[in-house]
Residue, then its C-alpha position, 0 to 999 in steps of 0.5 A: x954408123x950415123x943413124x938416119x933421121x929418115x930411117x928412125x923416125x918414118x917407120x911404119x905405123x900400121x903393118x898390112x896383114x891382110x889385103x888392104x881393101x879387106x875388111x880390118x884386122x885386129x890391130x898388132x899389139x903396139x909392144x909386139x909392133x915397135x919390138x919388129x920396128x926396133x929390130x929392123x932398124x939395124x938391117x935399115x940402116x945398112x941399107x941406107x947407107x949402100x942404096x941411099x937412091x932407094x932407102x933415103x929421103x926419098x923412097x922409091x918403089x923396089x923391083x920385084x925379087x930385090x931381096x933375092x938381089x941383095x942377098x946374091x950382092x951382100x952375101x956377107x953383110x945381109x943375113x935371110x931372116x933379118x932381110x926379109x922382116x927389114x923389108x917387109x917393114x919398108x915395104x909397109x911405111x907410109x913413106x913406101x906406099x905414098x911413092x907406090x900410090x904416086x905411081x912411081x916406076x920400080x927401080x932395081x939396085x942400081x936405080x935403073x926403072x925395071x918396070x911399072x908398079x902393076x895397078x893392083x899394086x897401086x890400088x893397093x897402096x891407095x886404099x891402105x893409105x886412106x885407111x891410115x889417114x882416115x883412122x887420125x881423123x872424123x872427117x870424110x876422106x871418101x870423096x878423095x879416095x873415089x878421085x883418086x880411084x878414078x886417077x888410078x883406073x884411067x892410068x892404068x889403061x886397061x878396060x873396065x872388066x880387066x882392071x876388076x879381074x887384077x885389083x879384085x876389091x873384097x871390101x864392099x864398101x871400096x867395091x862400091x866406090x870403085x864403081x863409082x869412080x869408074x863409072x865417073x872415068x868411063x864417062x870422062x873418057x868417053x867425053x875425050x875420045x868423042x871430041x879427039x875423033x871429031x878433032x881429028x877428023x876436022x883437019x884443023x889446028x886445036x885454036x882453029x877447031x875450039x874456035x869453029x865449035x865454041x870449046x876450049x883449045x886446053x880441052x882439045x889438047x888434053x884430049x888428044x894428049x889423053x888418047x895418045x896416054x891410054x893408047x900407050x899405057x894400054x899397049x904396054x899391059x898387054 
């Protein structure tokens, strides 16, 4: 079997043993750490070469239960224990959590979407991937993280106090910034929702309504655009 540069060369260099906004845990001995590496390859391979859609060049969020899947599919090729620690290595990389982050949909092993990834789940892979990018430099990668928070509170329609109940930070420091961010994204919101009603109620066209009252057309457009996302978004976490 031809080995897969994207498979033996993007294993993961962290594991996550604890919720990834709690504080850091001891880091795994790095001879303990490429032995779980080294042996997950074989089962990575394999399942490269049957879902390369979802283990190739670009990885994509997995279904919920997809283990229990591959095993009822590859009876005969796939083996409980070996599976489940290839998974978990996947599920760890870099690669997996920036497509988590990204805010792509799960897909089953056929590639069809099943689902959104839940926004605890992608506040998840945010905070983790920040922690990783932040332990290979000096600089400071909190101003990105705090924009990025807020990208992920606004996408994922739900209220202040429901997105607090689901992402349940236990860092204080990434609570703090998550306020911050949410603050940040309240008040945006609050901004379009304001010039969306006004629009609407004017009766007029974007070009007609930024021209009566001294805004950008772009703005008018995007908040309507946005009112119509949180609506959807919003609807489907219900």
């Amino acid at each position: 079997m031809t080995t897969s540069p994207s498979l033996s060369t993007e294993l993961p260099t962290e594991t996550q043993a604890a919720p990834v906004d709690a504080p850091a845990a001891k880091p795994e001995g790095k001879a303990k750490l490429a032995e779980r590496k080294q042996s997950a390859l074989p089962v990575l391979e394999k399942l490269y070469t049957y879902y390369p859609h979802l283990f190739g060049a670009e990885f994509l969020p997995l279904k919920r239960g997809i283990f229990q899947d591959l095993l009822a599919r590859h009876p005969d090729v796939f083996q409980r224990d070996s599976l489940k620690a290839a998974l978990a290595v996947h599920a760890r990389s870099t690669r997996y959590l920036q497509c988590v982050a990204a805010g792509k949909a799960r897909h089953d092993l056929d590639g069809a979407i099943v689902e959104e990834v839940a926004p605890e789940h992608l506040f998840q892979a945010v905070v983790e991937l920040h922690r990783r990018r932040q332990a290979r430099t000096q600089d400071d990668l909190l101003p990105k993280l705090r924009a990025q928070l807020s990208v992920a509170f606004e996408a994922s329609g739900l209220s202040r106090q429901d997105y607090l109940e689901r992402v349940q930070p236990q860092d204080d420091k990434i609570a703090a910034l998550l306020d911050e961010a949410m603050n940040e994204s309240t008040q945006k919101i609050a901004r379009q929702e304001a010039l969306f009603k006004a629009f609407e109620a004017s009766g007029k066209s974007a070009r007609e309504f930024a021209d009566m009252y001294g805004v950008h057309e772009r703005d008018v457009i995007k908040a309507g655009l946005a009112h119509k996302r949180r609506a959807q978004t919003g609807a489907a976490a219900t």
